[in-house]
N, C-alpha and C positions, 0 to 999 in steps of 0.2 A: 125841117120845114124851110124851104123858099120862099122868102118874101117876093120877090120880084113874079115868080110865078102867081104866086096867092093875088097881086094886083093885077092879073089879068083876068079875072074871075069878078072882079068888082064894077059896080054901074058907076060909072066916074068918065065924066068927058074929058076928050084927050089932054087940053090943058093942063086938069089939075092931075089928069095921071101920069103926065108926065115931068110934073113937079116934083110930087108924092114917088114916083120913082126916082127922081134927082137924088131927094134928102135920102132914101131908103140907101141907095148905090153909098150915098157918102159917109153915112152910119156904118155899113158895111166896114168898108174900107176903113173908118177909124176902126172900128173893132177888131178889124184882123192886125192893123198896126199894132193895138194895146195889148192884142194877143202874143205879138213877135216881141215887142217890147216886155212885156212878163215873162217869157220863158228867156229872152237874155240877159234879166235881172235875176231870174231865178235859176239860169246856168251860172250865173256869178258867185253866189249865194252858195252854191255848193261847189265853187273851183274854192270860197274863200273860206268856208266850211270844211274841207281837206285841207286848205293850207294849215289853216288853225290847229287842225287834228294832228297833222302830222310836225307842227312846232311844239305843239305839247309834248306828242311823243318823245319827241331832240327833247324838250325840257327836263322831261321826269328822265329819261335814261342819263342826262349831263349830270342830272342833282343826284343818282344814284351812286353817277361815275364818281363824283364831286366827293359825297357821303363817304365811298369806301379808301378813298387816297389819304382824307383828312382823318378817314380812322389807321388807316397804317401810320399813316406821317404823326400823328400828334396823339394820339388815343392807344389803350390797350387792344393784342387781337384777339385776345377772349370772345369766344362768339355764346358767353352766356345772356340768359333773357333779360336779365336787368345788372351789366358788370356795376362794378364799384369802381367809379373814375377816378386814377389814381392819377394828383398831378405832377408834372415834369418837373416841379422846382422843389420837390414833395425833400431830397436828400437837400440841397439847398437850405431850407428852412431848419430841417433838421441840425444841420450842421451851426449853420444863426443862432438859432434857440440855445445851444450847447455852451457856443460860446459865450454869448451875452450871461449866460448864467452863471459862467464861471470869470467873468468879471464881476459880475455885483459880489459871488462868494469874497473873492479880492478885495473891493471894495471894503465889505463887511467887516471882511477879519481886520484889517488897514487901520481901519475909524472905528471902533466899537463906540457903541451906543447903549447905556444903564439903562433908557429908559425902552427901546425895541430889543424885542427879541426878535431871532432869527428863525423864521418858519425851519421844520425841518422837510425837506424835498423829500417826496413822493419818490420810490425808483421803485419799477417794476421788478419782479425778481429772474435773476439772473441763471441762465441754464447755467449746468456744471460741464466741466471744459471734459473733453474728451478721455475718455477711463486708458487708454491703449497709447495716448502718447507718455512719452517718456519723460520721470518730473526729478527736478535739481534740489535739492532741499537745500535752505539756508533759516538754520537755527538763528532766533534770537535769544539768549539767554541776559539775565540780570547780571549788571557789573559786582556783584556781591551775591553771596550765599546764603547770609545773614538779615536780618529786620532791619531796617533805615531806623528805627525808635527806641523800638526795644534791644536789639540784637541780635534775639533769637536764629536759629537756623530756620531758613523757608521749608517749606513741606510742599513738594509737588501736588497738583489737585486735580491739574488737567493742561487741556493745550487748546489754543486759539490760532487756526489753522484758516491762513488765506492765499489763495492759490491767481498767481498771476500767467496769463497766456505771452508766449515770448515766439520767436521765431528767428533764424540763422539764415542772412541771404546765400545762393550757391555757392559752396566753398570747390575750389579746384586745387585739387593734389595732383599726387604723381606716382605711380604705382611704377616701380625700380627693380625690375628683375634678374638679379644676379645668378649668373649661370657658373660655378665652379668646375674649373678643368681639369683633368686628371689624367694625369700618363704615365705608361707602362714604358719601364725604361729597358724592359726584356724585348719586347713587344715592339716599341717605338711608333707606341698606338696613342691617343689620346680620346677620352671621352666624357662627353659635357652628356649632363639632361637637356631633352629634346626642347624647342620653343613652345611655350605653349599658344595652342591656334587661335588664330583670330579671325574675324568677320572680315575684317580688311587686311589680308597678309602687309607687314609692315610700315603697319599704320600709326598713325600719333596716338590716334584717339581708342580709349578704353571702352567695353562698354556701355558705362555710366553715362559716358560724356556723350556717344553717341545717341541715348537714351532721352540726354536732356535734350539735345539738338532736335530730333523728331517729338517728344513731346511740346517743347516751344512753338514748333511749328506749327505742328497738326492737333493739337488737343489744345495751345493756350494762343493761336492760331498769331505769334509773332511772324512777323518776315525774318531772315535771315539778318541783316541788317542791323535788328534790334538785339538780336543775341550777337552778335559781333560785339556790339556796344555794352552789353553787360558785361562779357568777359575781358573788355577792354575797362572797364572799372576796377576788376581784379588785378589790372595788368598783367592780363595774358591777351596773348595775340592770336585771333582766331581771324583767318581773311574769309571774307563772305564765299569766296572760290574754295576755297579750303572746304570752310561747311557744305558749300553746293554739294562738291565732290563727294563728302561723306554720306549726304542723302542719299542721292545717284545709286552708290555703294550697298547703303543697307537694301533701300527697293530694290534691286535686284535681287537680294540674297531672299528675301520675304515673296517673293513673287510666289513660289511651290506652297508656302502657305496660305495665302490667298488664294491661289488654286484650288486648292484645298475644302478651304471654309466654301467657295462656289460650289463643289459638288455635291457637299453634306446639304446645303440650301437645299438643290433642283431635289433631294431625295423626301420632301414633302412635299404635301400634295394640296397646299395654299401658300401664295405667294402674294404680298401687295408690292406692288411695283409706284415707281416715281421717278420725277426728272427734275434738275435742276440743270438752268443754263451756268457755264462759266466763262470767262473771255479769254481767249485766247490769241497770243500772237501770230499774227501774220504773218512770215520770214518775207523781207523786202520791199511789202507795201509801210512799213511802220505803223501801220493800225494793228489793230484786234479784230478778230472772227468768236462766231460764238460756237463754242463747244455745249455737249451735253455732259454730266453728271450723273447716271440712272443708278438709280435705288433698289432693291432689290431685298424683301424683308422676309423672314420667316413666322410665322402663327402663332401670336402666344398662348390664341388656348388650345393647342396642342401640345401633347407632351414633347419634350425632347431641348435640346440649345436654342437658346436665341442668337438667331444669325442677323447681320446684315451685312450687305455686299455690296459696292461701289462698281460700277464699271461704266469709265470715262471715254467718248465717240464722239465724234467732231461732228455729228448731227443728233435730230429729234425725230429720226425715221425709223415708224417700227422696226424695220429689217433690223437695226440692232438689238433691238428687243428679242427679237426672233431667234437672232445668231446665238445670244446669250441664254437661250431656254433651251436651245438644240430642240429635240425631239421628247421635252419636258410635257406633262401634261396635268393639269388639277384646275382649281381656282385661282384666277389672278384678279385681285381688287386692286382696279385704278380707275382714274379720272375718268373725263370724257375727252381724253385727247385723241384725234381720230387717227393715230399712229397704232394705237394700239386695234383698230376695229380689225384689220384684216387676220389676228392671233384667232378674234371670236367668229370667222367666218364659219357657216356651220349650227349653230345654236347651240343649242345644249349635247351634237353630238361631234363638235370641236375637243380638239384637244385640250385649247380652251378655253375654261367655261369664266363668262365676265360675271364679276362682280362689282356691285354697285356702291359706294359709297356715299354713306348719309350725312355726312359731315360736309358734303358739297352742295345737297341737296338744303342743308339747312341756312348752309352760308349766303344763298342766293337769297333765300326770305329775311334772312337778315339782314342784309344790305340796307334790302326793301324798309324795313320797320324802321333803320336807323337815318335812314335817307328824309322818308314823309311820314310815320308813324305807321304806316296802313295798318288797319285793321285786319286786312284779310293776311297778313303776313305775320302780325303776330298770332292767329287762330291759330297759323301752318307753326309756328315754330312753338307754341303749348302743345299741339298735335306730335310732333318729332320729338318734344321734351318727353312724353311718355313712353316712345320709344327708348329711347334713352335712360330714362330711369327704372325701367325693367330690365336695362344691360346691366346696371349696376346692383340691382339685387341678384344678379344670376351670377355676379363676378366670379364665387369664389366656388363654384357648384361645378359639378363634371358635368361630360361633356352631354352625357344622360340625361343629367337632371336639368342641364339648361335647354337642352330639344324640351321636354315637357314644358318647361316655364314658357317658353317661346312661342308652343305649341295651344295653350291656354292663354297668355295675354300678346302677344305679339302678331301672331296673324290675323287676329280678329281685329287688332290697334288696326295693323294697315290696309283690312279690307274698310274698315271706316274712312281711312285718311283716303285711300283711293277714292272714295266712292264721293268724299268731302272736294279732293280735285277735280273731278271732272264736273262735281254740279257749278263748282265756282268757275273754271273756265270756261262754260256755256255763257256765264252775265261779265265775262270782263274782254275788254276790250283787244284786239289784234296788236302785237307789236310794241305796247308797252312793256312795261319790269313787270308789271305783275304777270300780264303772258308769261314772259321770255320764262320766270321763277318755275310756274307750276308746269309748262310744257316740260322744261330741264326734268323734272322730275317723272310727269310722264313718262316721256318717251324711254327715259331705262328702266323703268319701274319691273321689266320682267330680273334685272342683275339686283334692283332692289332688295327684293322680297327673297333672295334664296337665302340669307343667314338667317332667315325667321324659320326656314322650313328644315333646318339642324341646329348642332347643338356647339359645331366646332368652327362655324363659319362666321369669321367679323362682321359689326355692323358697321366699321369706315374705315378709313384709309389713313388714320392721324397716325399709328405708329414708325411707321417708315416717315411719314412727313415731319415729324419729331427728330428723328433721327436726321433729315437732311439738314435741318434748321441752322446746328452749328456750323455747319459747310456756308452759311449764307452770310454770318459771320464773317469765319475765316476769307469771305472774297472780298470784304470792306478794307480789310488789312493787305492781303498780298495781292489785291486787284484783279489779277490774272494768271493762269498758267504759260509759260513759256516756250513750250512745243507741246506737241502731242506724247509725246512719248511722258515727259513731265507731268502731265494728265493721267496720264493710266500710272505710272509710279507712285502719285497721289491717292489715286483711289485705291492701289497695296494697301496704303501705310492706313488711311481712313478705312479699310475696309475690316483689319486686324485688330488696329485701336478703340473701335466703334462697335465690331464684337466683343471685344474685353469687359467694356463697360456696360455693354448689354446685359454680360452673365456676371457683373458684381465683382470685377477682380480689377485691381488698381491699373493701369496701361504702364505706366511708369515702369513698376515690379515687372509684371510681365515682359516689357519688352529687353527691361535688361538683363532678364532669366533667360531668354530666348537668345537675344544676342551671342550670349555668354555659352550656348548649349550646343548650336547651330551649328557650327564648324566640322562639328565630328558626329554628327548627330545620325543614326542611317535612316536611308528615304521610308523604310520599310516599317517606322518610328512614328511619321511625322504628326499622326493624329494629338499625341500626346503632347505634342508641342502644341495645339492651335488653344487661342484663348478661350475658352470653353470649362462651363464647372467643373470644380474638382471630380463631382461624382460622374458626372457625364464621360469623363476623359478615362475614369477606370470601367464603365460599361465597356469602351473602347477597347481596352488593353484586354476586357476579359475576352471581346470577336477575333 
């Protein structure tokens, strides 16, 4: 309605109507003012309503950030639902308590006292020291034969036997080959027995020593350096060039067996793959560049060795991945790093086929729960727990009866937990952790769910991530690799040493059996060389 119209309709002399049309015009116009004035309060209101939204956001994602640093930095990474906070001064105290207690024992015995007696200390009981190491007996016998009293001869009754743990820092010998010469004085021939071979034709180093020098390194992850210095406590003289050299040496010789263990890997048909960065030199800028580390694991609930494979590329681009699968095809469980998405281009009719890992998926909600409590993230990670504790009753069940178990409580688990996803991301907000958590799982949810739908397919990725772990170590110690080539000689010696301990066989033994075999060994052979079960290595010998 028009007011200004509706006053021309009214009996009203000119005067007052055109009063009454004054105040009306100037009503008007404050009202349309108050109206432009409310809508730039209320564009304000929601510029300051967004601002707000999206500082929260920065917040919760900072205090998530914050949450997960402060649990790698100071906290265990146990990602169970309620860990047991074990604290950092926890050996500290331990060691305190130890000692004050055996002052006051000192004290006690010092100063006795008629009138206290001396609590007797509580000690927990003591495992028995290992059946297979080898023990030194030392007899105590009585300075006499006879009774301190009466006389008598003693009569044996029994024995009181206490066993102490001892240990022998590296002892370094010298193994002395004397070759006797003989000649023929018909002849005016002479002849000695042949050298016997070695890993390094004319080399210092035996295979022991060579043995220890790569176990120091790569299994007890010393720098060079360090062993220099032990064997400079023996007073022997080992120069850091010296050991380089010998490393250098043996990786080459190891390379056809690592070779080796990669092709037995590609002949199954699940593989979890991984990356670790390492640093590496620069030649001529004096910095560091960052290399790759990739992982490359075999299936443990399939039958056959447990492998795992190193192989070191001065980038994080699929195409390595690629180069090192060849024309491989099965299951690969890895992250969501999107190096790998172009292997799964394709879907399920890819060479191949992704697999999802639920151990990333839970890690996300966990952040979440340890960052602000939320609720809806510990729902999700009671939800995955059940997942999980149906892996573990199926542990020990083939591969049969775990498709059944899987088949019966696991797919039905994650049609709930889907179906629990997507009602809770309809009510939670864009752009926070809680999105970012359950979209993450979303969107692979089809690489998800296929180890529920067999009996031989992993539900995560921790195996190989287990196996990289020590690697992360060892780069706190020797910081960095020093060429590339360095890089891939590393990942030989971790890739052989790391299978060893996979399949339960000491690395040490092994490598100084190998060492020692290697020389004359034929190519036609090698299988039986690689670190791999006894039983496994004679299926071998029987193809």
């Amino acid at each position: 309605m028009n007011p200004l119209a509706e006053l021309a309709h009214l009996n009203l002399d000119p005067d007052a109507k055109r009063q009454v049309t004054a105040v009306v015009q100037a009503l008007l116009e404050q009202a349309q003012q108050d109206a432009e004035i409310l809508r730039a309060k209320e564009a304000e209101l929601q510029a300051k309503d967004a601002e707000i939204q999206a500082k929260d956001l920065k917040i919760q994602a900072l205090t998530l950030e914050l949450a997960h640093i402060k649990r790698i930095r100071y906290g265990v990474k146990s990602e169970a639902l309620a860990p047991l906070q074990r604290d950092v001064f926890e050996e500290t105290w331990n060691t305190d308590l130890s000692a004050i207690e055996a002052e006051i024992e000192q004290l006690t015995d010092d100063q006795p006292c008629a009138t206290a007696v001396k609590p007797k200390r509580l000690r927990a009981g003591r495992q028995p020291l290992p059946a297979h190491l080898p023990r030194v007996e030392h007899r105590h016998a009585p300075e006499a034969c006879t009774c301190g009293q009466c006389g008598q001869d003693l009569v044996k009754i029994g024995e009181d036997i206490t066993e102490q743990l001892d240990v022998e820092p590296a002892k370094f010998f010298v193994h002395r080959h004397i070759r006797p010469q003989y000649a023929c004085r018909q002849c005016e021939t002479v002849t000695a027995a042949p050298i016997p071979p070695a890993i390094i034709d004319g080399g210092l180093a035996a295979v022991g020593l060579l043995a220890w020098v790569l176990i120091g390194k790569y299994v007890d992850h010393l720098p060079l350096y360090r062993l220099e210095q032990i064997a400079a406590r023996e007073q022997v003289g080992l120069s850091r060039s010296t050991l380089a050299d010998w490393v250098g040496r043996v990786g080459v010789a190891l390379q056809p067996l690592a070779d080796r263990l990669a092709w037995h890997l590609r002949q199954g048909n699940t593989l979890h793959a991984d990356e670790t960065p390492v640093a590496q030199l620069d030649p001529g800028s004096g910095k560091t560049r960052k290399a790759y580390l990739w992982a490359y694991r075999s299936n443990d609930l399939q039958p056959g060795p447990r492998l795992i494979v190193f192989d070191y590329q001065p980038g994080r681009s699929g195409a390595h991945a690629r180069q090192f699968l060849g024309a491989w095809q099965g299951h690969l469980l890895v992250d969501d790093y999107g190096g790998y998405k172009a292997l799964f281009a394709g879907g399920d009719q890819a060479a191949c086929i992704e697999l999802g890992c639920w151990s990333h998926v839970r890690r996300k909600f966990f952040d979440l729960h340890q960052a602000n409590g939320s609720p809806m993230a510990l729902a999700a990670l009671e939800r995955i727990g059940t997942l999980y504790a149906i892996e573990a009753a199926g542990r020990d069940l083939d591969c049969e009866a775990r498709k059944q178990l899987r088949a019966a409580q696991s797919l039905p688990a994650l049609e709930a937990l889907h179906d629990w996803l997507l009602k809770t991301r309809v009510n939670t907000a864009n752009g926070g952790a809680s999105a970012k958590a359950i979209d993450y799982a979303l969107k692979r949810w089809p690489g998800l769910v296929r180890y529920a739908e067999t009996g031989h397919l992993p539900i995560d990725n921790n195996r190989v991530e287990n196996d990289i772990r020590p690697i992360a170590l060892g780069k706190k110690n020797w910081l960095f690799a020093g060429s590339e080539r360095a890089g891939r000689r590393a990942a030989v010696i971790q890739t052989l040493l790391g299978t060893a301990r996979l399949n339960g066989l000491d690395p040490a033994a092994w490598l100084k059996d190998t060492l020692a075999k290697l020389p004359v060994w034929p190519n036609s052979r090698i299988d039986e060389l690689l670190p791999l079960a006894p039983e496994f290595i004679e299926a071998l010998k029987q193809k």
